[in-house]
N, C-alpha and C positions, 0 to 999 in steps of 0.2 A: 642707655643700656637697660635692658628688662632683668627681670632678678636671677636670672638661668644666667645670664652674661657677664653677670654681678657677680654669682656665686664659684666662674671661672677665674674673672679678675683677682677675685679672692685669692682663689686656689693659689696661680701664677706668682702672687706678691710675697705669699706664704713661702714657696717652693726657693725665691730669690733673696729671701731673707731683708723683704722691704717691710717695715711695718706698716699700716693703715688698716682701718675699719669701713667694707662698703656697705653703703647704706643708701636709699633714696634719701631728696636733697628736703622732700616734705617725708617724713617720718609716717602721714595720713593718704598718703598717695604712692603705693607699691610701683604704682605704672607708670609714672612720671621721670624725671629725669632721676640717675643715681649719682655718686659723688664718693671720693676717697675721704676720710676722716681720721682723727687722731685719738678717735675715742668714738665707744658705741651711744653715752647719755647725749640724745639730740639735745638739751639743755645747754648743755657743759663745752661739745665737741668741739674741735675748728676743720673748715676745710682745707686737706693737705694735696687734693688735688694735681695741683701745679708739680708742688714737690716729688711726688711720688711718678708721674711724667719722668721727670727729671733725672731721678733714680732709677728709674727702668731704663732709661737710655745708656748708662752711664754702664749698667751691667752687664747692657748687651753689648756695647762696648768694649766689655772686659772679654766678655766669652766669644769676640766673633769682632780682634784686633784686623786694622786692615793692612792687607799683605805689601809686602816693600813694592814699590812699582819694577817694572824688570826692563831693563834698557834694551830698546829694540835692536835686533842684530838677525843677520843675513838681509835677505833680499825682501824687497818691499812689492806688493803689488801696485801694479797704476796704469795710466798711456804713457807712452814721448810721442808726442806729436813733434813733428821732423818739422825745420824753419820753413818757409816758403819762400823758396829760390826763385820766383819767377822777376 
């Protein structure tokens, strides 16, 4: 992701109440790949990546449960093909 793509991911994770820090994965390379973190010191950080996947899934999830399936009922489309009497 470039840092406009970054700066949404951001937004998004803020908005969902995930925490992380994005950052590129080289701190000397803006353009390069970026990365979720647990902290902004590239020294200190770790990558929470995965995690934060995880958590995003989990709360979408939550906002967008999947509906009871609904037992089919009346008439079904299809052919009958009739036996062949010959």
């Amino acid at each position: 992701m470039n840092a406009e793509e970054a700066r949404q991911v951001d937004a998004t994770l803020q908005r969902l109440g995930i925490p992380g820090v994005v950052a590129p994965a080289d701190p000397e390379n803006a353009a390069g790949e970026w990365r979720v973190y647990d902290g902004a010191d590239p020294a200190t950080r770790t990558d929470i990546t995965a995690h934060v996947l995880v958590a995003f899934v989990a709360k979408f999830r939550e906002a967008n449960p999947e509906p009871p399936a609904k037992p089919q009922s009346g008439p079904a489309r299809g052919f009958i093909i009739p036996p062949n009497e010959d």
